[in-house]
C-alpha positions in Angstrom: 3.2 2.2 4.2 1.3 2.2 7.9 2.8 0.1 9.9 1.0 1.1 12.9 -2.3 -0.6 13.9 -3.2 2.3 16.3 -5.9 4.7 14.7 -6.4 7.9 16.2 -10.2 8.8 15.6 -9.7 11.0 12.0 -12.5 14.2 11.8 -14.0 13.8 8.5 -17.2 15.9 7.1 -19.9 13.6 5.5 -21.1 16.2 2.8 -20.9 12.7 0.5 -23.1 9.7 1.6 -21.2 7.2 -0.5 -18.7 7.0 -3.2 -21.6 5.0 -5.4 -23.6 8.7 -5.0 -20.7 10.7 -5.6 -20.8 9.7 -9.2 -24.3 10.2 -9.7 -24.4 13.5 -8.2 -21.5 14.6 -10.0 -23.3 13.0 -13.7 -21.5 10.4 -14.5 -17.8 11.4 -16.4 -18.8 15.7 -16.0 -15.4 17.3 -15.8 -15.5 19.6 -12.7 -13.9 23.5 -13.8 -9.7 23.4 -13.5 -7.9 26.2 -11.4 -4.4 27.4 -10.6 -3.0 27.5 -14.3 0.7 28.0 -13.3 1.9 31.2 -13.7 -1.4 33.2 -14.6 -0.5 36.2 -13.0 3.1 36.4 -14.0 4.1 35.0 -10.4 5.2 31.6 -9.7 2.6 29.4 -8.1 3.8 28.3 -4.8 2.4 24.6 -4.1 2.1 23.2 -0.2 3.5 19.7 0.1 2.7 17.5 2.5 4.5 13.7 3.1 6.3 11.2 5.0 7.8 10.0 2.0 11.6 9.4 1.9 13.5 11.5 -0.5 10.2 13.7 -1.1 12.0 17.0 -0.3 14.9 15.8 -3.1 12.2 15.7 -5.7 10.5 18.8 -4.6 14.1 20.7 -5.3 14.4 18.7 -8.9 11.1 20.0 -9.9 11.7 23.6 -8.9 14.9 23.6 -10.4 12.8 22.9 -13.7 9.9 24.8 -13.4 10.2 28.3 -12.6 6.3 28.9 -12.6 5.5 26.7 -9.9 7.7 26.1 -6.5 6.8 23.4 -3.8 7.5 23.8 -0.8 7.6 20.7 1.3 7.1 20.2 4.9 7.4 16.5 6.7 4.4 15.0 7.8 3.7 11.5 10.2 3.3 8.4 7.6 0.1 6.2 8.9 -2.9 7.1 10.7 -1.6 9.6 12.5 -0.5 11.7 9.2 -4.2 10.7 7.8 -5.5 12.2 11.2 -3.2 15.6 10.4 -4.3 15.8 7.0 -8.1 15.3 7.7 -8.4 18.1 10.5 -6.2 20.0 8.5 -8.8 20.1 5.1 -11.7 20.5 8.0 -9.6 23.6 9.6 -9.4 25.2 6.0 -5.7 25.0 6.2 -4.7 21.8 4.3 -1.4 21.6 1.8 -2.0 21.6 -1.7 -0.4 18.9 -2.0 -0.3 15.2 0.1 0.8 11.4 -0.3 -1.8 9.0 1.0 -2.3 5.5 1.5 -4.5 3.7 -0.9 -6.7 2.2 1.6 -7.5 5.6 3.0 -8.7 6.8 -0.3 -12.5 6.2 0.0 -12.8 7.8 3.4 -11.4 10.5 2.6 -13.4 11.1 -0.8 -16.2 9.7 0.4 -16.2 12.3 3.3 -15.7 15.2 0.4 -12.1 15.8 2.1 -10.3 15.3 -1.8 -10.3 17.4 -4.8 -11.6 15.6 -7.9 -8.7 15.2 -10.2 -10.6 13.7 -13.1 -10.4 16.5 -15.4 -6.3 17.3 -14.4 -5.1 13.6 -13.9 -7.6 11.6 -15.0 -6.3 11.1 -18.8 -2.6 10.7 -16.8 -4.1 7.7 -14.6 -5.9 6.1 -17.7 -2.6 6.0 -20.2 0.1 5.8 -17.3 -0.8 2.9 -15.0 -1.9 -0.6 -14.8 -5.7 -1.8 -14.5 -5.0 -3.1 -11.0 -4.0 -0.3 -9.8 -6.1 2.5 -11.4 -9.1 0.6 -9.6 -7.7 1.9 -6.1 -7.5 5.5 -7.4 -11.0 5.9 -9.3 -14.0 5.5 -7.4 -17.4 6.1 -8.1 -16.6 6.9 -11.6 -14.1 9.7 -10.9 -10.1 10.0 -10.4 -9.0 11.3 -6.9 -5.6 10.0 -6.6 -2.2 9.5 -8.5 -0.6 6.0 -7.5 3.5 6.2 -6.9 4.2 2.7 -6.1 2.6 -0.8 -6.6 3.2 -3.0 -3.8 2.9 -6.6 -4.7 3.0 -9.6 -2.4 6.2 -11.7 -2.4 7.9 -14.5 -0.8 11.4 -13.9 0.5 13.5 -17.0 1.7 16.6 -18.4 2.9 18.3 -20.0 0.3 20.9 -21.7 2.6 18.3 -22.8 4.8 15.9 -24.7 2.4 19.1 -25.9 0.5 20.4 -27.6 3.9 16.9 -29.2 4.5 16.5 -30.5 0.5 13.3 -28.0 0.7 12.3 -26.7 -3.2 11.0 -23.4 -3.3 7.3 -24.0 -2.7 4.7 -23.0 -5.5 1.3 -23.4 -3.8 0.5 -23.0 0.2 0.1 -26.5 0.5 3.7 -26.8 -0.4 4.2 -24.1 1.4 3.2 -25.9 4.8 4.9 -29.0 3.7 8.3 -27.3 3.6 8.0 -25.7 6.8 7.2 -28.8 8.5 9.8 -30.4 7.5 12.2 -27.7 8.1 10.8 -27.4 11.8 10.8 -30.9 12.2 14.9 -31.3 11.4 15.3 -27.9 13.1 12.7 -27.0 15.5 14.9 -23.6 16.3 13.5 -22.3 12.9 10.1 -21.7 12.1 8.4 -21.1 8.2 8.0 -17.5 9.5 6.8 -15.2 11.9 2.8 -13.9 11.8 2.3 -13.1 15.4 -0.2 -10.0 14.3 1.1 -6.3 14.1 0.4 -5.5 11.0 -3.2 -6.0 9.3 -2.7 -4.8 6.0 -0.8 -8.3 6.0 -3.9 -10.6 6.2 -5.3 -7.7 3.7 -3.1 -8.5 0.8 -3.1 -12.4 1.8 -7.2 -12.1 1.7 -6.9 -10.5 -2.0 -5.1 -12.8 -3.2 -7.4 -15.3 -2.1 -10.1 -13.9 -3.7 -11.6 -12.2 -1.4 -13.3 -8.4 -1.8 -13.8 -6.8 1.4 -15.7 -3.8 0.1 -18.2 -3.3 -2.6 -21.5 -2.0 -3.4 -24.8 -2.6 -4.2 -27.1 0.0 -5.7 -26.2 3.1 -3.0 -25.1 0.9 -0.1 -21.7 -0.4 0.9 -21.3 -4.2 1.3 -18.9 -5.4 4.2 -17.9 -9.2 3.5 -14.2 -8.6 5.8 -15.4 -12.1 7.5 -15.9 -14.4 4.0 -14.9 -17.6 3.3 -11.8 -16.5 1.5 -10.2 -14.9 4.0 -11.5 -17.1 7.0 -9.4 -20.1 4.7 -6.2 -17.6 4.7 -7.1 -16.7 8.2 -7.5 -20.3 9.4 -4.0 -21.7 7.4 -2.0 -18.9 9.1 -3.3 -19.8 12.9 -2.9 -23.5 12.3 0.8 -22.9 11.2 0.8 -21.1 14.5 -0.8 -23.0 16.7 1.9 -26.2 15.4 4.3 -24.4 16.2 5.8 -24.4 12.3 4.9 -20.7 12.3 6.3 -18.0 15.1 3.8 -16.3 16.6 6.2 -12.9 17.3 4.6 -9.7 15.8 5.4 -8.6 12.0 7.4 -5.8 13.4 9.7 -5.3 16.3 12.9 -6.3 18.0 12.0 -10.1 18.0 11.0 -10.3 14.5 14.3 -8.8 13.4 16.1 -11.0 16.0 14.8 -13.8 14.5 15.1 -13.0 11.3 19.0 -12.1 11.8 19.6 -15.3 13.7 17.9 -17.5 10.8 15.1 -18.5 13.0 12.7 -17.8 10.0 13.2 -19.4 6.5 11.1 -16.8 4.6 9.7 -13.6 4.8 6.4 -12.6 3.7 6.9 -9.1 2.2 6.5 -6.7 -0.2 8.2 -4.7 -3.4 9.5 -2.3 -0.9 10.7 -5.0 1.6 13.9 -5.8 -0.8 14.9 -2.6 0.6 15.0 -2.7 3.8 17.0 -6.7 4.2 20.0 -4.7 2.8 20.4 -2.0 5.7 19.2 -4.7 8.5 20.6 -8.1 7.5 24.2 -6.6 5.7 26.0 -10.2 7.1 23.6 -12.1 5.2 24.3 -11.1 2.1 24.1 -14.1 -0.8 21.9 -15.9 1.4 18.2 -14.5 0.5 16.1 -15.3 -2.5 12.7 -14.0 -4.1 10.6 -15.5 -5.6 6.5 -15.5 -6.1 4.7 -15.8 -3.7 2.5 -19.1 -3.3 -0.9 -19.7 -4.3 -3.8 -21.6 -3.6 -4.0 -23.2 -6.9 -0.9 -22.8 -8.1 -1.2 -20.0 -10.8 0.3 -17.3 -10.6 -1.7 -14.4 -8.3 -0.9 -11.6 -5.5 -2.5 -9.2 -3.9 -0.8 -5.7 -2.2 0.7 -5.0 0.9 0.6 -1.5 1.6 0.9 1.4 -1.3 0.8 5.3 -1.7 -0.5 7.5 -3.8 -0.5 11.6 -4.6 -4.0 13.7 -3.7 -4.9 17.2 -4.2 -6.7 18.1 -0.7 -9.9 20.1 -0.5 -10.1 23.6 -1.0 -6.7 24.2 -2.8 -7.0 26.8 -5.5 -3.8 25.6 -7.5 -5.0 22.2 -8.7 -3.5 22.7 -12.4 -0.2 23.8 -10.9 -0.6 20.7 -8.6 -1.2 18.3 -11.1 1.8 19.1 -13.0 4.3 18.1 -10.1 2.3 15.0 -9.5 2.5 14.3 -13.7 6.0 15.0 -13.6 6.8 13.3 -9.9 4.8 10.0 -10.9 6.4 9.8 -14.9 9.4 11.8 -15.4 12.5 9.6 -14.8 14.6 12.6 -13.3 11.9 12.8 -10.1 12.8 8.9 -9.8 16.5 10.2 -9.9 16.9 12.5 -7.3 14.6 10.7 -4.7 16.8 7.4 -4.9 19.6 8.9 -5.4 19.1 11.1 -2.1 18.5 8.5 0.6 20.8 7.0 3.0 19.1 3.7 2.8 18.1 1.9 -0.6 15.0 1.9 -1.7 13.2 -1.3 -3.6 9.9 0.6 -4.1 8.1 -0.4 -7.2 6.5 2.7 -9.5 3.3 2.3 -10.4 4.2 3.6 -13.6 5.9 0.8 -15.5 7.9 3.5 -17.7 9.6 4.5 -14.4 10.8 0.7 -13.3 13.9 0.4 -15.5 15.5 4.2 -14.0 14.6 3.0 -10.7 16.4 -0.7 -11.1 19.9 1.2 -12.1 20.1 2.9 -8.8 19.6 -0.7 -6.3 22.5 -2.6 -5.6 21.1 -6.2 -6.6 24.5 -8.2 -5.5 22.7 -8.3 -1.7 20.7 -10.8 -4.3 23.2 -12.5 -6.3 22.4 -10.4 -9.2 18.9 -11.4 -8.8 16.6 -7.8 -9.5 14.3 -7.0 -7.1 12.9 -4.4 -9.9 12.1 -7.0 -12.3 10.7 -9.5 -9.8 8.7 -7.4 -8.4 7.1 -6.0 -11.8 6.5 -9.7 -12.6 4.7 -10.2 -9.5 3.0 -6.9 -10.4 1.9 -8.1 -13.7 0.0 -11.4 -11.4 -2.4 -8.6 -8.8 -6.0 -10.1 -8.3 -7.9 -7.0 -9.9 -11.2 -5.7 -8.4 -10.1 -4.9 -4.9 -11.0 -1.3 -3.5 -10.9 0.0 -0.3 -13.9 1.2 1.7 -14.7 4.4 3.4 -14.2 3.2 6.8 -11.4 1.0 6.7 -9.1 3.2 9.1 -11.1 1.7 12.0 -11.3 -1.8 10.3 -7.4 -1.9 10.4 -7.4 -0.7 14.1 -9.8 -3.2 15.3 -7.8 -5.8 13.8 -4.5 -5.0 14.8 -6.1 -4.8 18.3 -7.0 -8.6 17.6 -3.5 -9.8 18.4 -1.9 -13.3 16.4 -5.5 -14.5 16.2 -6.1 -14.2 12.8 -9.9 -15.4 12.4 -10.6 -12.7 15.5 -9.1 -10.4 13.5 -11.4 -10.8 10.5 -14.6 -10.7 12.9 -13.4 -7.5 14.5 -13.3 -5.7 11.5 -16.3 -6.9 10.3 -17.9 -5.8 13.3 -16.2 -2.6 13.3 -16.7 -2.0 9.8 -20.8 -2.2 10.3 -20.3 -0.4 13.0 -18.4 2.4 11.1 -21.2 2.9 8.2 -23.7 3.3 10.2 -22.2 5.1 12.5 -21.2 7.9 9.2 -25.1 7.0 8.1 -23.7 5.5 5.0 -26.0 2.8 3.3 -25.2 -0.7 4.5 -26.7 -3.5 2.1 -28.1 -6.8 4.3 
């Protein structure tokens, strides 16, 4: 999950002019030749591993345990930009793991720049039977697979259920109602605002934007089209600065000392998070305990729909020669319920991640203490809310530097959306990628 909106400039080769002519110079579905078959030479296959992951080095010692013909050896990486910046000189320095975690909306960049292995003919089968539609469309592009996902990271609404029980506020349903309730909590308490959006993290507005409808990347014939700046995610832009500018919504950053001060001193009735956000109330809100609630997160229309916040997935970088070998670990890392086992079971602080793979959901629920919840399962809320993901979104090859410029953009959220349009023109021509009118 980046966090960060600071992008350090990422050196990335261009031998690909588009993911759209990736898949025609490659023919269409043409599996590319398989190397590394574990054990081959009657030594074990030792696989590079790079990732900022939590409880990644625990699973790297399960799977070695188990599979004498292939060892991992793991090595801690930055999470963010600044990891996609390592891994990306890395591959162009011919010295790149075999082995690396990535965001999904780094994905096209770096396959579009010819920085990935193709891992249609080892994982593509694995991605097709394993994991949900929604989901598969951020790992294949251009008609190949070049990515394993590891979680799903729906939207969700997290709130106070002392503090909208005091006011006589139901849980709202649509943003309308949404609005509504923090009005009228504000107006009987105007210490406590709906919640804070005061910039910080883009991939926020991102995941609001998809839910809207919105697709911020797509193609036409062998150019990319940019629409960052359309009237789906201006309306989601516009609603969020108008909650701020009434003062119903704080205008403190996503992350920092003052959201979590507000958040701990019940200036905020709810919380717009993640799957993986369940996690973290337990370790920094312990003395609220009983006093938070889940629940879907609103819609425009009220039916049920989210989009993602965030996300990782498992790559194969370029020029590895054990891509068999590597595929197993990510097989067995992705489905096998002992990997889920000895990551949760090794970290100091729990974990509410969601698995992509819905076969993996149940182990993972079994290790979460859901009491902070009153027995309500963030596991099974979340795979609800998984089940709701707008589908069509992908990511585009230059969307590192769209989520810089943005972040740059401050609380103002329409700013943000024409700064990354702007930077995202900017960005494909400046990587003389086609851009479509």
């Amino acid at each position: 999950m980046t966090r960060s909106p600071r992008v350090p400039r990422l050196v990335l080769t261009a031998s690909v002019a588009s993911l759209v002519l990736l898949a025609t110079a490659c023919g269409g579905e043409a599996e590319p030749a398989a190397g590394g078959a574990p054990g081959a030479s009657g030594q074990p296959v030792t696989l590079t591993y790079w990732s900022s992951s939590a409880g990644a080095q625990q699973t790297a010692d399960a799977f070695n345990k188990t599979h004498p013909d292939i060892q991992v050896k793991f090595s801690a990486v930055p999470g963010g930009p600044d990891g996609a910046a390592k891994l990306a000189n890395a591959v162009k320095g011919g010295n790149a793991p075999d082995l690396a975690t990535m965001d999904y909306s780094a994905l096209p960049e770096f396959a579009s720049g010819g920085n990935l292995e193709d891992l249609t003919a080892t994982s593509g089968k694995l991605v097709s039977e394993k994991f949900p539609a929604a989901v598969q469309s951020l790992v294949k592009l251009g008609g190949r697979t070049w990515a394993v996902p590891f979680d799903v990271t729906p939207l969700e609404l997290f709130y106070r259920k002392d503090i909208f029980e005091k006011h006589g506020v139901a849980v709202p349903r649509t943003w309308e109602e949404y609005k509504a309730a923090g009005e009228k909590i504000n107006k009987a308490d105007p210490s406590v605002r709906v919640t804070n959006f005061g910039g910080g993290d883009p991939a926020v507005l991102a995941g609001l934007s998809w839910q809207a409808g919105a697709r911020w990347y797509g193609t036409e014939g062998d150019k990319w089209k940019i629409a960052v700046d359309d009237p789906a995610s201006r309306r989601v832009a516009e609603y969020w600065n108008g909650l701020m500018a009434s003062g119903v919504a704080s205008k403190t950053p996503l992350w920092g000392e003052g959201e979590a001060k507000e958040r701990s001193s019940g200036q905020v009735a709810t919380v717009i998070g993640a799957a993986w956000t369940a996690g973290t109330f337990l370790v920094n809100y312990p003395d609220l305990k009983g006093k938070w609630g889940i629940a879907p997160l609103p819609t425009w229309d009220g039916k049920p729909a989210t989009g993602m916040y965030g996300g990782t997935s498992y790559v194969v970088p370029k020029g590895s020669k054990h891509t068999v070998a590597a595929a197993e670990f990510i097989r067995w890392v992705t489905t096998e319920p002992e990997a889920i086992r000895a990551r949760l079971s090794s970290l100091k602080a729990p974990s509410s991640a969601l698995p992509a793979n819905p076969e993996m959901r149940a182990e993972a629920a079994k290790l979460f203490d859901a009491s902070y919840f009153e027995g309500q399962d963030p596991y099974a809320v979340a795979g609800e809310a998984a089940g709701t993901i707008v589908p069509g979104w992908t990511w585009g090859p230059v969307h590192l530097q769209v989520s810089s410029a943005q972040g740059a953009a401050g609380a103002d959220l329409v700013k943000a959306l024409s700064e990354g349009q702007a930077a995202a023109v900017k960005a494909v021509k400046d990587r003389g990628l086609g851009l479509a009118g």
